[in-house]
C-alpha atoms as an extended CHARMM CRD file, in Angstrom:
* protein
*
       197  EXT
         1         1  UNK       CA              6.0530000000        5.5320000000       -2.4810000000  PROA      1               0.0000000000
         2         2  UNK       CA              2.5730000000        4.9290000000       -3.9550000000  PROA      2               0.0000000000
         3         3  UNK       CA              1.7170000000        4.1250000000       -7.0540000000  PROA      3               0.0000000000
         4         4  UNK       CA             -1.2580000000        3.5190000000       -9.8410000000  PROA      4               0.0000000000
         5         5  UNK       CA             -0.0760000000       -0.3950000000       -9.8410000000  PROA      5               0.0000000000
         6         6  UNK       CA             -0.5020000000       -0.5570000000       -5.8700000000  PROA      6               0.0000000000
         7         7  UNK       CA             -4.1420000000       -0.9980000000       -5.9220000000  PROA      7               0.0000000000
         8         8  UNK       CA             -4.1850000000       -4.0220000000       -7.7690000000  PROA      8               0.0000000000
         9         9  UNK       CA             -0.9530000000       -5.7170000000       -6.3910000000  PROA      9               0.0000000000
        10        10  UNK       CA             -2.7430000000       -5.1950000000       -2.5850000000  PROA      10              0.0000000000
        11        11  UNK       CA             -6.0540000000       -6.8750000000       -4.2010000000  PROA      11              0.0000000000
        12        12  UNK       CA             -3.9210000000       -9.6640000000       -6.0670000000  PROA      12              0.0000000000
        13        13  UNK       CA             -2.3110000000       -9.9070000000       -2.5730000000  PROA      13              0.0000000000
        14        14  UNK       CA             -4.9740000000      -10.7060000000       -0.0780000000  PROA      14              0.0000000000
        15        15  UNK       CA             -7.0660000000      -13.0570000000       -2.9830000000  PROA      15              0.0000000000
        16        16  UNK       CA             -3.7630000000      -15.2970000000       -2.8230000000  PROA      16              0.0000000000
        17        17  UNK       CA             -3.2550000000      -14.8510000000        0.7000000000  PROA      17              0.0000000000
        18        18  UNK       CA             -6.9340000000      -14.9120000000        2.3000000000  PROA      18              0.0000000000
        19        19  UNK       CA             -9.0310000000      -15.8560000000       -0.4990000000  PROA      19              0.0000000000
        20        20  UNK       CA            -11.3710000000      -13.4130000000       -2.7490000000  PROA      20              0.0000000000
        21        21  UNK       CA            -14.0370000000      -12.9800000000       -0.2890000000  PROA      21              0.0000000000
        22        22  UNK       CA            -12.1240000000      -11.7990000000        2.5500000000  PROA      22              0.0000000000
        23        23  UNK       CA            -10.1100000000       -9.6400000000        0.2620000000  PROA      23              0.0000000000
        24        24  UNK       CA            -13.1450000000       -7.9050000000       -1.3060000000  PROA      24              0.0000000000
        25        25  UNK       CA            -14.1770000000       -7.2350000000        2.4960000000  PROA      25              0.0000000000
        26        26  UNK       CA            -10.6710000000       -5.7060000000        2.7220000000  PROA      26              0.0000000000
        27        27  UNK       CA            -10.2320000000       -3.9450000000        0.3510000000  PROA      27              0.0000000000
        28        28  UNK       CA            -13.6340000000       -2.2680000000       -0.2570000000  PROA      28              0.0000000000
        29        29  UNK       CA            -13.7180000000        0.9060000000       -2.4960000000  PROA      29              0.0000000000
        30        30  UNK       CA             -9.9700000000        0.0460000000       -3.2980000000  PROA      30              0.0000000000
        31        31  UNK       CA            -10.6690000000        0.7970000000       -7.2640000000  PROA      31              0.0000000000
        32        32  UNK       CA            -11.4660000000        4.5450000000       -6.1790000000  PROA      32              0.0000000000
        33        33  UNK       CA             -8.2040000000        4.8340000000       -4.5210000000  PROA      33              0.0000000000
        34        34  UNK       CA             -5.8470000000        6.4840000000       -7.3990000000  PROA      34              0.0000000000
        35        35  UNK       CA             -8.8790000000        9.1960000000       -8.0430000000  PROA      35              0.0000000000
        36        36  UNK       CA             -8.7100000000       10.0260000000       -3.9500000000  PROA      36              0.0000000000
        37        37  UNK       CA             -7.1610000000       12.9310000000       -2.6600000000  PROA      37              0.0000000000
        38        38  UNK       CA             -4.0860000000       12.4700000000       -0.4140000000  PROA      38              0.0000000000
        39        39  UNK       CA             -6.3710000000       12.8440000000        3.0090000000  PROA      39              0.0000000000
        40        40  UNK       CA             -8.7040000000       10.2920000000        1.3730000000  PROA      40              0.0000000000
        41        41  UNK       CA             -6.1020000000        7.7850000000       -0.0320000000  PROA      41              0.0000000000
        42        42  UNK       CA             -5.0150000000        8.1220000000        3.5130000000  PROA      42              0.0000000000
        43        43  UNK       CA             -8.4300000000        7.5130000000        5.3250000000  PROA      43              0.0000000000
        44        44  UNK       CA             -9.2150000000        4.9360000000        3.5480000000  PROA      44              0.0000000000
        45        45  UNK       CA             -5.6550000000        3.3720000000        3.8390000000  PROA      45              0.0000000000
        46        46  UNK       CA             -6.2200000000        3.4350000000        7.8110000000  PROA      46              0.0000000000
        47        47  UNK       CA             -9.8600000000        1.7140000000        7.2900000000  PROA      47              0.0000000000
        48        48  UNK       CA             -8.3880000000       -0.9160000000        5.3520000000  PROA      48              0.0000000000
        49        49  UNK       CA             -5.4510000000       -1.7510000000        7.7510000000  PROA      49              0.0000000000
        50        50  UNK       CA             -8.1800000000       -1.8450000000       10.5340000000  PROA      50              0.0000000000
        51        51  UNK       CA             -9.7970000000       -4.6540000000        8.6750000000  PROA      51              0.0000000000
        52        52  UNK       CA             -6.6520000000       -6.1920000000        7.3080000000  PROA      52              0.0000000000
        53        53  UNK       CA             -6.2060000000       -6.5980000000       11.2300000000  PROA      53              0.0000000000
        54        54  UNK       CA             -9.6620000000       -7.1880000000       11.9790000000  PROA      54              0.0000000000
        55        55  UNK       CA            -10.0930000000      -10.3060000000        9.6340000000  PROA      55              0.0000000000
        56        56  UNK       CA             -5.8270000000      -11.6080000000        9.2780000000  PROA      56              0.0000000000
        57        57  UNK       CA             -4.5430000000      -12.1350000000       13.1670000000  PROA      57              0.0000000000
        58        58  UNK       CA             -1.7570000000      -14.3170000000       12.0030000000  PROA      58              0.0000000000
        59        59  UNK       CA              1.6640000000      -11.9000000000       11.8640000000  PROA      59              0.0000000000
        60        60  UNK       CA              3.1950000000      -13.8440000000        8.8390000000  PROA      60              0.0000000000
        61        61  UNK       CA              0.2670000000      -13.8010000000        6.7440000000  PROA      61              0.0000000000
        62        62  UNK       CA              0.3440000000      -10.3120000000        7.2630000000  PROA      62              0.0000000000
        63        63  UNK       CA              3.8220000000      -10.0840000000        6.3440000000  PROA      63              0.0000000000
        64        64  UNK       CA              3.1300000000      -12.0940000000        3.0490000000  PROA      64              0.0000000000
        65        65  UNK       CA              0.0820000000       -9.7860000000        2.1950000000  PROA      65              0.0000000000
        66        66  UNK       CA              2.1670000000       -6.4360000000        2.2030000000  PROA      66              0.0000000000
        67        67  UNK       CA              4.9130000000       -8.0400000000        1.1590000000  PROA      67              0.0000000000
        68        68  UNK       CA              3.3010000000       -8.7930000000       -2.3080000000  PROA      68              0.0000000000
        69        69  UNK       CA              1.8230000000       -5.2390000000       -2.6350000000  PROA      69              0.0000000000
        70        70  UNK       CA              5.5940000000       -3.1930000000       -2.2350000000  PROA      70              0.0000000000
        71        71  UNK       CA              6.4030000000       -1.1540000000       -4.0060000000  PROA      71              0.0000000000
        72        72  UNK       CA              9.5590000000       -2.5600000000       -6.8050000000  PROA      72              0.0000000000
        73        73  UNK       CA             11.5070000000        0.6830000000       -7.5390000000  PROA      73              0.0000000000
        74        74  UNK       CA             14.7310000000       -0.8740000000       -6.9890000000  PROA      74              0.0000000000
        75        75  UNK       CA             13.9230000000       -3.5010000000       -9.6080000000  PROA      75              0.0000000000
        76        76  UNK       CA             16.3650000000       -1.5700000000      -11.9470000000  PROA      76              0.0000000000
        77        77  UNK       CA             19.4730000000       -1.9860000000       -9.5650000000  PROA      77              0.0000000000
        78        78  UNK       CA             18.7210000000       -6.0960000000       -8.5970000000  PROA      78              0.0000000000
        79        79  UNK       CA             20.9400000000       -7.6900000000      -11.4070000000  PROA      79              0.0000000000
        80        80  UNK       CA             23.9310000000       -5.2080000000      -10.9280000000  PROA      80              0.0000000000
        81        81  UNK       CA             23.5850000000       -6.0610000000       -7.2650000000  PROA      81              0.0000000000
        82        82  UNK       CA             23.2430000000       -9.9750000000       -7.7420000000  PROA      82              0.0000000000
        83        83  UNK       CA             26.2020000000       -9.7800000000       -9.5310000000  PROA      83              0.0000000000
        84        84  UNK       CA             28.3340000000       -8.1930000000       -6.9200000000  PROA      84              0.0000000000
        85        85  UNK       CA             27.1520000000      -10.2660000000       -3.8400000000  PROA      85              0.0000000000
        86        86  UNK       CA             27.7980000000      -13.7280000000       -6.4430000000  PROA      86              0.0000000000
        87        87  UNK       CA             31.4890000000      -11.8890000000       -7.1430000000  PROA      87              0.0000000000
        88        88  UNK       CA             32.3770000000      -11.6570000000       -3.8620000000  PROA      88              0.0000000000
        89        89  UNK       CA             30.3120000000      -12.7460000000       -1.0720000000  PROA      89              0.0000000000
        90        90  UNK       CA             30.8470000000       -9.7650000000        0.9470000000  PROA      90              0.0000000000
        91        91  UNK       CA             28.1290000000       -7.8460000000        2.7680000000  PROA      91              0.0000000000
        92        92  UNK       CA             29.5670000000       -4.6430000000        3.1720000000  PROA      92              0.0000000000
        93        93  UNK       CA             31.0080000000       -4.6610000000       -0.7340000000  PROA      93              0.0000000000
        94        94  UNK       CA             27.7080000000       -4.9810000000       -1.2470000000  PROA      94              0.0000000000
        95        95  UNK       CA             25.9550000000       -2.4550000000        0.6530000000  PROA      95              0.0000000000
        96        96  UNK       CA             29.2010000000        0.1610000000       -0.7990000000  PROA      96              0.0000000000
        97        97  UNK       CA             27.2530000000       -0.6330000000       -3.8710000000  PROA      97              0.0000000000
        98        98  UNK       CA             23.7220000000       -0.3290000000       -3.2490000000  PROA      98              0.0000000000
        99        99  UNK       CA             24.1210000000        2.9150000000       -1.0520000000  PROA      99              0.0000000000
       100       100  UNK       CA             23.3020000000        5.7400000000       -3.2560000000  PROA      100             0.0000000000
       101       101  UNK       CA             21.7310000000        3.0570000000       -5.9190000000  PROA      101             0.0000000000
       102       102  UNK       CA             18.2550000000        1.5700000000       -3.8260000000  PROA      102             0.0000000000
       103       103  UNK       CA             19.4960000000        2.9570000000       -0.3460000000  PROA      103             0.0000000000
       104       104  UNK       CA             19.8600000000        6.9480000000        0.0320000000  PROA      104             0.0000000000
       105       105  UNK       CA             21.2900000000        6.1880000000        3.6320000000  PROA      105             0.0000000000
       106       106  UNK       CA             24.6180000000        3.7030000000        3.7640000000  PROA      106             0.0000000000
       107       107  UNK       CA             22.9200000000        0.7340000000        6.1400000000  PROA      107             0.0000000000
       108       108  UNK       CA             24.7700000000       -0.2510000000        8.8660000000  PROA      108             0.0000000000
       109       109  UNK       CA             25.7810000000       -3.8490000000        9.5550000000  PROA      109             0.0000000000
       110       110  UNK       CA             25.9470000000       -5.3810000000       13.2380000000  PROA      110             0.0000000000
       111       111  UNK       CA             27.1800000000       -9.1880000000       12.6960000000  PROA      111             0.0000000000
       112       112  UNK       CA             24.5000000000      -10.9370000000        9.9830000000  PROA      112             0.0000000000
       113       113  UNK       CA             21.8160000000       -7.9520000000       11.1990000000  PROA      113             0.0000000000
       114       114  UNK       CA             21.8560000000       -4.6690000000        8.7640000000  PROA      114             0.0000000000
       115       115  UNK       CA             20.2430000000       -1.9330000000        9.5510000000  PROA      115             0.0000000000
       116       116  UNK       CA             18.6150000000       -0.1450000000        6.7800000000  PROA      116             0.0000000000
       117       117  UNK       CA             17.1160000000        4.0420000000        7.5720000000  PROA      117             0.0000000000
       118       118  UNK       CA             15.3140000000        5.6650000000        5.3100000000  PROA      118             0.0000000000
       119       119  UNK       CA             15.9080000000        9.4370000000        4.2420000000  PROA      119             0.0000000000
       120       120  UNK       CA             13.5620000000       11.3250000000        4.0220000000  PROA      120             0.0000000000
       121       121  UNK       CA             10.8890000000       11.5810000000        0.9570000000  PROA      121             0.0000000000
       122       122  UNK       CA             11.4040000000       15.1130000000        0.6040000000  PROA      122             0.0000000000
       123       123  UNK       CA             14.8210000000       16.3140000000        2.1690000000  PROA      123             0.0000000000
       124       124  UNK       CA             14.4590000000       19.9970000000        2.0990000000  PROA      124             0.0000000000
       125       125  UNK       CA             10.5260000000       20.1390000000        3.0290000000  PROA      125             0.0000000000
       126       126  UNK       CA             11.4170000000       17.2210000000        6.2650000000  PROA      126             0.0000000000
       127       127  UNK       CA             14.2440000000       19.6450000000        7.3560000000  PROA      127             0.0000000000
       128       128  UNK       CA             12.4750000000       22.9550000000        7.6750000000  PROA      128             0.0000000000
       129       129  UNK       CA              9.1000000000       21.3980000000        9.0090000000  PROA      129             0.0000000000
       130       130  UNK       CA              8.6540000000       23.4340000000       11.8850000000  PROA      130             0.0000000000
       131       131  UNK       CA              5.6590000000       20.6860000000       13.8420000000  PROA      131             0.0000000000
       132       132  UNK       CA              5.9580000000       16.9190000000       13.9320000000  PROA      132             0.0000000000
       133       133  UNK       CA              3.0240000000       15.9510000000       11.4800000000  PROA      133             0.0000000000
       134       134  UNK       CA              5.0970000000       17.8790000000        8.9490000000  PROA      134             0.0000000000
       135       135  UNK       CA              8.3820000000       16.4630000000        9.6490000000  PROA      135             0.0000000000
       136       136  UNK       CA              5.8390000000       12.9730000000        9.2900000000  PROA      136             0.0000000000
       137       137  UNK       CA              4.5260000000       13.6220000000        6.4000000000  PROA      137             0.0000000000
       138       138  UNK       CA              7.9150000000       15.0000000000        4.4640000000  PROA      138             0.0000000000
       139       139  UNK       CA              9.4650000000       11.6120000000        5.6910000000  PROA      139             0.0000000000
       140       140  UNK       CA              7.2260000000        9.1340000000        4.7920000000  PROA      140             0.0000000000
       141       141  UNK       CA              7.7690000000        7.5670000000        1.2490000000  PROA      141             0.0000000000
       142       142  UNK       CA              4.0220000000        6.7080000000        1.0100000000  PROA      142             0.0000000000
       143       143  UNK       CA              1.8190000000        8.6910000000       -1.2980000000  PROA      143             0.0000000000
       144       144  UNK       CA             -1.1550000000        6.4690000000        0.1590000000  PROA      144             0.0000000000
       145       145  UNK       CA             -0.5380000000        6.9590000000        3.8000000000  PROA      145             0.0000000000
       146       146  UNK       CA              1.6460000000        9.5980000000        4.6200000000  PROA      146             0.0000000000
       147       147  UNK       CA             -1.1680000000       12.0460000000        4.9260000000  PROA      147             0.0000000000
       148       148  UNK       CA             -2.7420000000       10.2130000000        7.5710000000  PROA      148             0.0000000000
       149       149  UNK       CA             -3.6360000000       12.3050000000       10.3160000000  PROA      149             0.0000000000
       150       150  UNK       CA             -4.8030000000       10.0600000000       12.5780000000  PROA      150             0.0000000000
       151       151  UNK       CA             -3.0470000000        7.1150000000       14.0330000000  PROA      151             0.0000000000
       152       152  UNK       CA             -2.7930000000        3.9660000000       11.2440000000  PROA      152             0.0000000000
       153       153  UNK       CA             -2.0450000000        0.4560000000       11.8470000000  PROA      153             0.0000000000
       154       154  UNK       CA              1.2730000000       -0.9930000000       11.9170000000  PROA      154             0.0000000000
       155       155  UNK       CA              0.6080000000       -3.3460000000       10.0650000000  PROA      155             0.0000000000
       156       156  UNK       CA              0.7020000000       -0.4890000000        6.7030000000  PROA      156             0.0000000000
       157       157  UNK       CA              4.5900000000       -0.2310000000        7.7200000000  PROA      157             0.0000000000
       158       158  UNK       CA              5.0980000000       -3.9260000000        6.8980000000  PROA      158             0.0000000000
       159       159  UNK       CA              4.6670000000       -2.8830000000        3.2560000000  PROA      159             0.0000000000
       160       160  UNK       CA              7.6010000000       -0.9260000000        3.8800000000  PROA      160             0.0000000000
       161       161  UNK       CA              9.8480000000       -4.0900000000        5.4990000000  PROA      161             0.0000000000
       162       162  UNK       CA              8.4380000000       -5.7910000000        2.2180000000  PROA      162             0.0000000000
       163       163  UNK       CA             10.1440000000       -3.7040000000       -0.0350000000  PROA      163             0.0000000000
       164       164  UNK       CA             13.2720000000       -3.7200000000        1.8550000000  PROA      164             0.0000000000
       165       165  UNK       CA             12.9050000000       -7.6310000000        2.2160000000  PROA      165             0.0000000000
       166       166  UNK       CA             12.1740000000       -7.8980000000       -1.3580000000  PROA      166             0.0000000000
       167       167  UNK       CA             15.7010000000       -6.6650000000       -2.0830000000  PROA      167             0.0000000000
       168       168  UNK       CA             17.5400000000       -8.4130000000       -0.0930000000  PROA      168             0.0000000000
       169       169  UNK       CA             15.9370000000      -11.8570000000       -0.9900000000  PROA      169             0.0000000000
       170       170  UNK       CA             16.2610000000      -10.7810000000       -5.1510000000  PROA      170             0.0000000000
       171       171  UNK       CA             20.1480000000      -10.4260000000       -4.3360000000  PROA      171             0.0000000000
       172       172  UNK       CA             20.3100000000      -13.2070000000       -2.2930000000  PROA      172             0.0000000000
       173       173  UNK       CA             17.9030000000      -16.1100000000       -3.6400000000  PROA      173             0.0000000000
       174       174  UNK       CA             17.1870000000      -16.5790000000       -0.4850000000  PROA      174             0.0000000000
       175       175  UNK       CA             14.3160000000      -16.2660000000        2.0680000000  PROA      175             0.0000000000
       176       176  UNK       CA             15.7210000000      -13.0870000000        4.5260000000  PROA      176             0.0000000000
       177       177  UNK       CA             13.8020000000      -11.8420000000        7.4480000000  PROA      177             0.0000000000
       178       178  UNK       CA             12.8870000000       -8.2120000000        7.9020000000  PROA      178             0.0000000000
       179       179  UNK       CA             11.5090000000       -6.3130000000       11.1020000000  PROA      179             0.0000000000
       180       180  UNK       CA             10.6060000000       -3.0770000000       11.5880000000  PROA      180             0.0000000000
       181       181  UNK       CA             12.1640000000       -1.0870000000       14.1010000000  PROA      181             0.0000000000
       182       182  UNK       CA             10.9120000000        2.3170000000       13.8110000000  PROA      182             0.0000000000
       183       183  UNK       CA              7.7980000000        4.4410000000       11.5880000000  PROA      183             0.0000000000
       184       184  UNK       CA              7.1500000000        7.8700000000       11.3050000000  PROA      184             0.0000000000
       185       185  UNK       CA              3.4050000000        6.7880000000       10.6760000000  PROA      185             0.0000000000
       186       186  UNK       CA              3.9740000000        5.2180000000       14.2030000000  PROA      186             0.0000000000
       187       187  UNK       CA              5.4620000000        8.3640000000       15.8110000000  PROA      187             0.0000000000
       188       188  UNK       CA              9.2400000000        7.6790000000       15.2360000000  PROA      188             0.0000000000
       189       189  UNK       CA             11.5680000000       10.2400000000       13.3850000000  PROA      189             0.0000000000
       190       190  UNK       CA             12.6780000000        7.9210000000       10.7670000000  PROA      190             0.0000000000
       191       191  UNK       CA             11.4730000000        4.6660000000        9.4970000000  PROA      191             0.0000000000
       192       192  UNK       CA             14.2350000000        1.9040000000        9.9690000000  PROA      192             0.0000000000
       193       193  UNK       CA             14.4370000000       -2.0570000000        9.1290000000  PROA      193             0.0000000000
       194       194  UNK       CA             16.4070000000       -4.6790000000       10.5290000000  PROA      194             0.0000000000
       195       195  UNK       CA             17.4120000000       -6.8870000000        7.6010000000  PROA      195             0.0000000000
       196       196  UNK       CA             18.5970000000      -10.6600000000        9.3670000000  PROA      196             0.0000000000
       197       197  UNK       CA             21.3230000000      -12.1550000000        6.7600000000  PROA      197             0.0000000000
């Protein structure tokens, strides 16, 4: 999910992770963005990915950029959960306790790898869309690129794996890894993370 604060956390971002002249080449006309449209907002997020790749080829510093920009709307839930995973050490205690709290969806765990699946943004729109690119655009949780039409970069989706990383290593204190598996803004039905404990 977008928000007013996004803007400046992506251009924070890139000047600590690429310096201030390749982020102002990145992030060109990025002050405009909260006074876009949604079809705009999501233009211009596509332009900026393609330059994000065009100018960053290394994966983790990619990782690191969208990383710092994610969304923090779980912020609220972090101590509550530190608490529980110090009390008792238990991964599946803890996800009992974050499920309904920063997950919507209970993640499943396979060994030290969780899987966490998004619901969808809008439940009732996503499960009447009759076409794909509504079912797309009622999933996605992101008010700057889920109106994409046309195809975006992956790279946007590792904003997503930053927020669910971001959790995970604020519970922890520890460094976690986080791929994505599947995007709706890469043609998958859902969006879904592997978290590596």
């Amino acid at each position: 999910m977008g928000n007013a604060e996004w803007p400046q956390r992506m251009s924070d971002s890139l000047k600590r992770n690429v310096g201030e002249k390749e982020a102002e080449l990145i992030i060109e006309g990025c002050d405009k963005l909260c006074e876009m449209d949604e079809k705009n907002r999501a233009k211009w997020m596509a332009q900026a990915m393609d330059r994000l790749d065009s100018h960053v080829a290394d994966e983790k510093t990619k990782i690191k950029i969208m990383t710092d920009c994610c969304c923090r709307c779980y912020e609220e839930h972090i101590l509550e959960l530190r608490r529980v995973w110090k009390g008792t050490g238990d991964v599946d205690a803890l996800i009992d306790v974050m499920t309904g709290k920063v997950f919507l969806r209970r993640p499943e765990r396979d060994g030290n790898i969780v899987y966490v699946t998004k619901a969808p943004r809008f439940p009732e729109e996503h499960a009447g869309a009759k076409t794909k690119e509504e079912k797309k655009y009622y999933f996605c949780h992101c008010d700057y690129a889920r109106a994409a039409s046309a195809g975006i970069s992956k790279t946007y989706c590792l904003c997503g794996a930053g927020w669910c990383k971001r959790i995970w290593e604020e519970i922890m204190e520890r460094p976690i890894r986080v791929d994505v598996v599947k995007a709706v803004l890469q043609g998958d039905n859902v969006c879904r993370f592997a978290v590596y404990l």
